[in-house]
N, C-alpha and C positions, 0 to 999 in steps of 0.2 A: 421509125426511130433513126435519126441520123446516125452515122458513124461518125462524124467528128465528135461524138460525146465518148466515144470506147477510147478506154489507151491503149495504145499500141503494146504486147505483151509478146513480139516475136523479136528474139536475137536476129539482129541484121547488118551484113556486113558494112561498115563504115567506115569510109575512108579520114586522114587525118584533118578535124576540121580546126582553123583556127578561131574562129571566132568564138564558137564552143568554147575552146579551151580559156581564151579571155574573161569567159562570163563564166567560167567552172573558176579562176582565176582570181575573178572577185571577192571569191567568201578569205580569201588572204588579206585582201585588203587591211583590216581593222588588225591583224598580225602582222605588219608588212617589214615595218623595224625588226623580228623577228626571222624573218625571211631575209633580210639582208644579212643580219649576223649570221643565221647558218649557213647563207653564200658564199660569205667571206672565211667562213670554217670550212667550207667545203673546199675551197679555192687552197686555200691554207695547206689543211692536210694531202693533198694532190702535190701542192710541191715540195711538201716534208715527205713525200712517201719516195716521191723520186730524186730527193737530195740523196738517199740513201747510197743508190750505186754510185753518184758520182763521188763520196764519200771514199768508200770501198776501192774504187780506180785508183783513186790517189793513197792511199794506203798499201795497195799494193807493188804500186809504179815508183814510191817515193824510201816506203822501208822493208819491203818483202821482197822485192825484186830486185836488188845492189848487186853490183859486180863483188867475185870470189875475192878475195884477201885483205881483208877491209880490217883493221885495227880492232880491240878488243874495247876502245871508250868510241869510234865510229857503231859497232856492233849494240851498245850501249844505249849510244843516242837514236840509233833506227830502233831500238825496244821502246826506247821511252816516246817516241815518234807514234807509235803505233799503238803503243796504249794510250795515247790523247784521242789518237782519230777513235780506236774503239770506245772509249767514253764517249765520244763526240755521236758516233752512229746510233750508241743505245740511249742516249740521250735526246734522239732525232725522233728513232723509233715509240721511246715512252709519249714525249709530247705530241705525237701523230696520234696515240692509242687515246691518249685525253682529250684531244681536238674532234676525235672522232665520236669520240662516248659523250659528250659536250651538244657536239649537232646533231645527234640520234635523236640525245634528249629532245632538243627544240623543235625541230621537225616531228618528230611524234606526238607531242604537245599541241605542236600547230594542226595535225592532221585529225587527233580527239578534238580540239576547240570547233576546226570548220565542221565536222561531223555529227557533233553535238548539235549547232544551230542551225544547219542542213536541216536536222530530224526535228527541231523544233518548230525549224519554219513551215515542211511538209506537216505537222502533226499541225498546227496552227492553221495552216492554209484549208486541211481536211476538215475540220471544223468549221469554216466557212463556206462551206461548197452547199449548194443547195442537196436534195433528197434528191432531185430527178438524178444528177451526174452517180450520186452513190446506188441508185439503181442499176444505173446502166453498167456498171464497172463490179466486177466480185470481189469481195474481201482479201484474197487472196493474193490478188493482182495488186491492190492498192498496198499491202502490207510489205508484200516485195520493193517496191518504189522505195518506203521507209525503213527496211533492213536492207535485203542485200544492193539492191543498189546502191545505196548511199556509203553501203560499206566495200561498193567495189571501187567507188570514187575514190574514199577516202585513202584507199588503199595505192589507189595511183598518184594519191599527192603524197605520200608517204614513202612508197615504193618506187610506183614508175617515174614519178617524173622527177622525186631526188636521185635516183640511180641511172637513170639519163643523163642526167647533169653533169654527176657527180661522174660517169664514164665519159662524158665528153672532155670536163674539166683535165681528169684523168691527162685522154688521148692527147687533149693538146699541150700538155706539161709534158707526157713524156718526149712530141717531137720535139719540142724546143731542146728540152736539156739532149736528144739525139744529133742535132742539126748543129746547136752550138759546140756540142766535141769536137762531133766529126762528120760533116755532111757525106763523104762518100759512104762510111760504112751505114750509115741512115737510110741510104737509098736502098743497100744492099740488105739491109735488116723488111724494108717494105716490099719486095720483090713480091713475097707470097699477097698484098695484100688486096689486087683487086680479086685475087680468087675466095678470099674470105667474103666480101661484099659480096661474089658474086652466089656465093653458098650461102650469106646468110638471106639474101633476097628469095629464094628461092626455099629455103626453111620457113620465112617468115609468110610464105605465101601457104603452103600446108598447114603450117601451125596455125594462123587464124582461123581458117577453114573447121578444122578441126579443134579447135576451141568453141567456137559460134555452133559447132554441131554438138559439142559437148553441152555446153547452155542450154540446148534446146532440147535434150534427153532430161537432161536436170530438172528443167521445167515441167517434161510433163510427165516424169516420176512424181515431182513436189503434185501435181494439181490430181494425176489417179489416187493420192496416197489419202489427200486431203476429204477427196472424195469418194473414198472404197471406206475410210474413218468414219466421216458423216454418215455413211448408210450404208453401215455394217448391222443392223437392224435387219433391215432389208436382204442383206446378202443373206443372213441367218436365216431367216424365214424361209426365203425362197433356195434354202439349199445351195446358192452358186458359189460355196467358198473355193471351189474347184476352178470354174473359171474363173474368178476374181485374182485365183492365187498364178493364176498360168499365162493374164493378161502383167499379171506386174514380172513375171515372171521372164516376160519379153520383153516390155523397156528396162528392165535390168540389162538384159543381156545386152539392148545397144546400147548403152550406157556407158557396158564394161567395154565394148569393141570398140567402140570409140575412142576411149580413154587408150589401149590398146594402138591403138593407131596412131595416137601423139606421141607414147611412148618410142612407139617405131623412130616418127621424127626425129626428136630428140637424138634416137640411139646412133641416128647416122649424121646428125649435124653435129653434134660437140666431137665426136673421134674426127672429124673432117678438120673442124678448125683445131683441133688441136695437133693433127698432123699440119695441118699448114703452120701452126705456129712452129712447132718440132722442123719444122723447114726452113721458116727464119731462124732460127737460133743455129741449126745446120751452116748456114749460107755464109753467119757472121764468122763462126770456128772456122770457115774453109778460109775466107777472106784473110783476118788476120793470124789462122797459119800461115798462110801461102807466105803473108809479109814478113812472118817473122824469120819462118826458115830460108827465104830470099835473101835477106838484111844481113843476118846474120850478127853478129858485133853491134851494125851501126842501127840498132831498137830505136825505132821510132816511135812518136807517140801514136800514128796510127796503128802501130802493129804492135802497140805491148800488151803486157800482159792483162793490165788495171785494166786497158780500154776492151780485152776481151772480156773480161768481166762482166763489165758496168753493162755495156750493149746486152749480155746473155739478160740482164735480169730487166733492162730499159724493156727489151724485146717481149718478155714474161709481161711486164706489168700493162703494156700496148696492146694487149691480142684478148686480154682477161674482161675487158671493159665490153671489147667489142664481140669478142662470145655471147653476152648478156645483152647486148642490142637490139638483136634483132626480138627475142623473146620478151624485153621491158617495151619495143615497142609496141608488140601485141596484147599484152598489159593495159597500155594505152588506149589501145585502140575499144579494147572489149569496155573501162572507163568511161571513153567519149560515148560509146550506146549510152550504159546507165543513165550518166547525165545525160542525156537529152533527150530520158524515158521522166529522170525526175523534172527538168525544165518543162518538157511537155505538162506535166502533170500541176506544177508552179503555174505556168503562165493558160492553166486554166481556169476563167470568170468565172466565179457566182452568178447565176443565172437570176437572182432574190438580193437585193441591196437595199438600204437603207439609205433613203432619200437625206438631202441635205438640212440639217433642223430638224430631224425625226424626231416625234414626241417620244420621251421618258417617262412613263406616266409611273408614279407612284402607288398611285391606287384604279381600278377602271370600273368603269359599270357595270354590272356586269348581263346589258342587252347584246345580241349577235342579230344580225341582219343580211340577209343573203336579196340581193336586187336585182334582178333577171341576168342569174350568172348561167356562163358555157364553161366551162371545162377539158379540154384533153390533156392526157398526160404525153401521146405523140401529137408532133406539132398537126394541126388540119393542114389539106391541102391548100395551096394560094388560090384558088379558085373558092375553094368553099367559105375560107377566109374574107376574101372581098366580097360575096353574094352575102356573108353575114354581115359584114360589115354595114351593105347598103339596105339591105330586104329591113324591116321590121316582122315580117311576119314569122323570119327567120325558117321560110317553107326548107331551103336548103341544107341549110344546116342540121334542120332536124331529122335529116336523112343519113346525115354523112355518120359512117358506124365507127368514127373517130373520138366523137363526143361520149363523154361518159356522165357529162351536166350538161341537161338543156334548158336552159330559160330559166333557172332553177328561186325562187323567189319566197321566204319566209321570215319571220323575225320572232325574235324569243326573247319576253320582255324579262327585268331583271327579275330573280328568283323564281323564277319559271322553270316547271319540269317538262320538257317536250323530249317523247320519243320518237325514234326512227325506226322505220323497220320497210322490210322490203326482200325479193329473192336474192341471192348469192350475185354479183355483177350491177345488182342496183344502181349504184353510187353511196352509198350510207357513208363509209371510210371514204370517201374523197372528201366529203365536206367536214369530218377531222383536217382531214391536210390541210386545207384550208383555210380553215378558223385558226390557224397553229401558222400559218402561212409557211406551210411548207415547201408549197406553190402556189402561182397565182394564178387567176381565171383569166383565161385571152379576152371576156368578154363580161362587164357584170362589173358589179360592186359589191362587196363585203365590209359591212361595217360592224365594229367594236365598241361599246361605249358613245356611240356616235359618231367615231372616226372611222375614216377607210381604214384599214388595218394596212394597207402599205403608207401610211402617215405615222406608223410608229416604226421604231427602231426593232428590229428581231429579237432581240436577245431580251429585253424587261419586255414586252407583249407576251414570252411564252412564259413566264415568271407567274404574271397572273391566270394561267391557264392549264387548267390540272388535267393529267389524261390518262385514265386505266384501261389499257389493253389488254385483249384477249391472253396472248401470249405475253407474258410478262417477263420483261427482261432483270436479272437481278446480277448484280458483279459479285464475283468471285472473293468477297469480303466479307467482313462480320454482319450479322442481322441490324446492327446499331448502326453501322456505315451504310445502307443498302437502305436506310429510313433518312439519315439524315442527309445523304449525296453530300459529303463532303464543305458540309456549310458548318464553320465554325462555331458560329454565333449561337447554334440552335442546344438550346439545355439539355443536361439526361433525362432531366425530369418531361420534358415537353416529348421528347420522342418515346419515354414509357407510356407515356399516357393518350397519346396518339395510336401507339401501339394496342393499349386498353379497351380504347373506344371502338377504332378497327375490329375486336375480336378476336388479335391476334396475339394477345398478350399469354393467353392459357399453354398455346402450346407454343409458344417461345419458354418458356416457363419449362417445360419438360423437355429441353435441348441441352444437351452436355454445354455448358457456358454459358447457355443461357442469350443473351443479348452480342454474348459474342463470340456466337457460334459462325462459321463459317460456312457458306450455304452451296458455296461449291461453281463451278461454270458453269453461269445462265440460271442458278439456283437449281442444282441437277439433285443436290440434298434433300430437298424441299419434297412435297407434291403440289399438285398443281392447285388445288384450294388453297392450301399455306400459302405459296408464291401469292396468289391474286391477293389474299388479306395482308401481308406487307406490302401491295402495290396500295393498298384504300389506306394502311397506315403514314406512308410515305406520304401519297397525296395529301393525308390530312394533315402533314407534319408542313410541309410550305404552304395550305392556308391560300388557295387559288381563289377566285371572284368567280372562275368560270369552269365547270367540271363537264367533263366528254367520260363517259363511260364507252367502252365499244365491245361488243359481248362476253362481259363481264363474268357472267356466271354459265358460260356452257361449261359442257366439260366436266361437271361437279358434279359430284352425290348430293344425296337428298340433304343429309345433315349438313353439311358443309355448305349448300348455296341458302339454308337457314341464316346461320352465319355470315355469308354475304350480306345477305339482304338485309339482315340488321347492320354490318356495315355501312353498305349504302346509304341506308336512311341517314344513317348520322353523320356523313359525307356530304349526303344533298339537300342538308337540313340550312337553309337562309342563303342557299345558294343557287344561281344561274346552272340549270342543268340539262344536259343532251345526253340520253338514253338510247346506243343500238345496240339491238338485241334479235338474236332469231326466237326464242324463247317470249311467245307473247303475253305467258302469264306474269313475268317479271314486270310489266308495264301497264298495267291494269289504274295503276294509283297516276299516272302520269296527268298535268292538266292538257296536254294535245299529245296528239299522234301522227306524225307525216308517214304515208304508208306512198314510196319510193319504187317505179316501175319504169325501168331503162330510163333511167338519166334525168326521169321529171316525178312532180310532185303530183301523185293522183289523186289522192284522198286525204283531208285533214280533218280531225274533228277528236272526243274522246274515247273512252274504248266501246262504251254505249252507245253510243253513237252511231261509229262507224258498224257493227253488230247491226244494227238499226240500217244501217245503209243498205244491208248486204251486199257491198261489193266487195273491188281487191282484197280487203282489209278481214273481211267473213270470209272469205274463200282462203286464204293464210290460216287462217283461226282454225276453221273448220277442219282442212287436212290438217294441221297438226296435232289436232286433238284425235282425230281419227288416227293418225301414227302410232299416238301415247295406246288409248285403246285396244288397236291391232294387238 
């Protein structure tokens, strides 16, 4: 099995990639007018946030701060001077608090829209992927890719990368409005700041570390927990609730240490840069003391009062951006993984396509034809590959313990009952896959109707072709939905009576709701004869050309596979039918029998017949009747 079919499921350090972020960039597009308005809001409130002190400066420099013995209509006029600017400030502040609550909106809107078609693309794409890839890959892993991945993305078009922005926009609003005051106290205000850069590099390098290890705790709490769930059966029986509980009981604990660890970081990065900010704001009060108490009388602008002001809060709002920097880039950065866990998983082919002009067939034959097919489900070696390719006698290949069809060649005319039977590893279930085109044969012809079956399109070829498995899968919906799969068109009446026919109508019938009862996850409600009679109701309700049973009635009590097998008949009744079964009395009425021994067709004939033969097919028969017996 190659690895390039596995996805990659390990948090791994990654450094900033742009192109990624281009193509993570993308799903904005079709929002893009969107994105410019809340750029321009974003831009906006950044300089409404820091009009505010220079506001205040001048407020304070122009009617709070006047020389002693000033007239009672001067006294007047700096009142009414200063209630303008205060209306002016809180009138700066409300429309900053709107601008802001305004691009929240849009931006969050944008970041649900890309998320949404994210997860529809992924859920669309999965639905595409052939069976081999969903083999290779566990449920789990895939389902991560469409939750939290997508929701760590989104999270960064939302979070990191508008609060990026939005702190850069920030930082360079506030030098401007610092530089154009007053360039020297500006310089004097950033004095602290390559020590901030240099603590936050140096945070930012801990903190990923221990994020990426945080994820990786995360993960494999999510996949023991997934899996002590699944088969706690298991643990019960075999008494290990003790170590199950003492194995999770340790990845908690690095879970917690971990976490623990960050918190550390944290604890000593934010008091850092907040004493270096408490430093700047220090540095500005020494600066424009020193001038004022120097000056004396002759108050400058550099040394007044306003401009000590304005700088203390310019200085606040500079340092607040950049605290959050280094931790929004690591944000980022844990983002860029997701996506290019979910791109990996996007720009993985279908390995099963549908040719150009693929037939639609409305209605099909319903003959199957199997022409000296090979099969593996891992690729063969290149050596066995081209020795098959050329040998006809196919000496090689029918060595290679890769193949699971060899040579494999029958045909089953329409309304024809043929069963399959054979030991456990046979091939019986591969030539399901097949007929189903679930996969295709590296070597060999399948044909439907008369057609190769890769000349039809996937999706209307499984339409006409009905398939009751063992384990029967049923969703977690009403019995009426679980019959009709979600197909509008189809009547109440047609799925009662499908239901009727199946056998399965009596004890629907005795169900609190009756038709719309709710059967529970995988039909855990059910038992296992009920589940299989609403899989033969089901089938019967889409009305297939071609039906595959695949051991249908193990598993069952005496009365209950009664019940099937009145089913059945009235399922394979004017229909193309394939019968595998371990159970050889089930197939007694069958008109052939391919009796399947490693990978080839040994025996064909009826059940008298092959009895008559006594080979493979008598020796099957024989021990299991001697089983029954025993």
């Amino acid at each position: 099995m190659s690895n390039s079919y596995h996805l990659r499921d390990e948090v791994q350090t990654r450094s900033f990639d742009g192109a990624l972020l281009r193509r993570l960039l993308r799903y904005l597009a079709p929002h893009r007018n969107w994105v410019i308005v809340s750029t321009l809001l974003l831009l906006a409130a950044a300089c409404m946030s820091n009009l505010a002190p220079l506001l205040m400066m001048h407020a304070v420099d122009t009617y709070m701060n006047a020389a002693d013995g000033r007239d009672a209509a001067a006294m007047a006029a700096d009142f009414d001077g200063l209630m303008r600017m205060t209306g002016a400030l809180a009138g700066v502040i409300v429309l900053e608090a709107i601008v802001r609550f305004v691009q929240l909106l849009i931006v969050t809107w944008i970041g649900q829209r890309t998320m949404f078609e994210m997860r529809m693309g992924l859920f669309d794409h999965l639905q595409g992927l052939s069976l081999s890839f969903l083999d290779r890959n566990p449920v789990g892993r895939l389902m991560s890719r469409v939750t939290s991945d997508v929701d760590k993305i989104q999270e960064s078009i939302v979070t990191a990368i508008v609060q990026v922005f939005s702190g850069l926009f920030t930082i360079a609003v506030v030098l401007v409005f610092m530089f154009w005051t007053n360039w020297q106290l500006a310089l004097v205000a950033l004095v602290p700041l390559p020590l901030i850069f240099g603590a936050s590099w140096v945070f930012r390098q801990y903190a990923q570390k221990s994020f990426l290890e945080i994820r990786r705790k995360v993960a494999d709490i999510g996949a023991y927990m997934q899996e002590s769930i699944g088969g706690m059966h298991v643990i019960q029986i075999f008494g290990q609730e003790g170590s199950s509980y003492e194995r999770h009981d340790y990845l908690n604990a690095e879970h917690r240490d971990e976490w623990l660890r960050q918190v550390r970081n944290f604890a000593v990065y934010f008091p850092a840069v907040e004493f270096l900010s408490a430093l700047s704001t220090a540095l500005i009060i020494l600066y424009c003391g020193n001038q004022i108490l120097n000056l004396g009388e002759e108050i400058s602008r550099v040394a007044s009062v306003g401009t000590l002001v304005g700088y203390v809060y310019w200085a606040e709002r500079l340092f607040i951006p950049i605290r959050s920097l280094a931790d929004r880039y690591n944000l980022l950065l844990e983002a860029m993984a997701s996506s290019e866990r979910v791109f990996e998983l996007l720009d993985t082919k279908p390995e099963i396509t549908d040719r150009d002009g693929a037939i639609v067939p409305d209605q099909i034959e319903g003959s199957v034809a199997f022409e000296n097919v090979w099969f593996a489900y891992n690729k063969p070696g290149e050596n066995a590959a081209r020795i098959l390719s050329e040998r006809e006698d196919h000496a090689f290949g029918a060595q290679d313990e890769q193949w699971v069809l060899r040579d494999v060649s029958f045909t089953v005319s329409p309304g024809e009952r043929v069963a399959i039977v054979g030991h456990t590893g046979a091939g019986k279930s591969t030539i399901i896959n097949l007929i189903s085109r679930f996969y295709e044969p590296q070597r060999g012809i399948i044909r439907i109707g008369g057609h190769d079956v890769r000349d039809y399109a996937q999706e209307p070829l499984r339409r006409h072709i009905g398939i009751v498995l063992q384990n029967v899968f049923l969703f977690n919906s009403s019995i009426e939905d679980n019959i009709r799969l979600a197909d509008p068109d189809m009547a109440d009446d047609w799925v009662r009576e499908c239901a009727r026919r199946a056998n399965a109508d009596k004890f629907i019938q005795r169900l609190p709701g009756g038709y719309n009862y709710v059967v529970g996850e995988r039909g855990a409600n059910l038992s296992t004869g009920q589940r299989q009679l609403l899989a033969f109701a089901r089938t019967l309700a889409h009305d297939p050309e071609i039906l595959i049973l695949d051991e249908a009635t193990s598993s069952i009590d005496t009365e209950t596979e009664a019940l099937i097998q009145g089913a059945m008949e009235t399922l394979m009744a004017g229909r193309t039918s394939i019968v595998i079964a371990h159970r050889l009395s089930t197939i007694r009425n069958a008109d052939r029998i391919l009796v399947m021994h490693h990978g080839e067709i040994r025996e064909v004939g009826t059940h008298d017949e092959l009895l008559a033969k006594g080979g493979l097919y008598s020796t099957l028969y024989e021990l299991q009747f001697a089983g029954l017996q025993a």
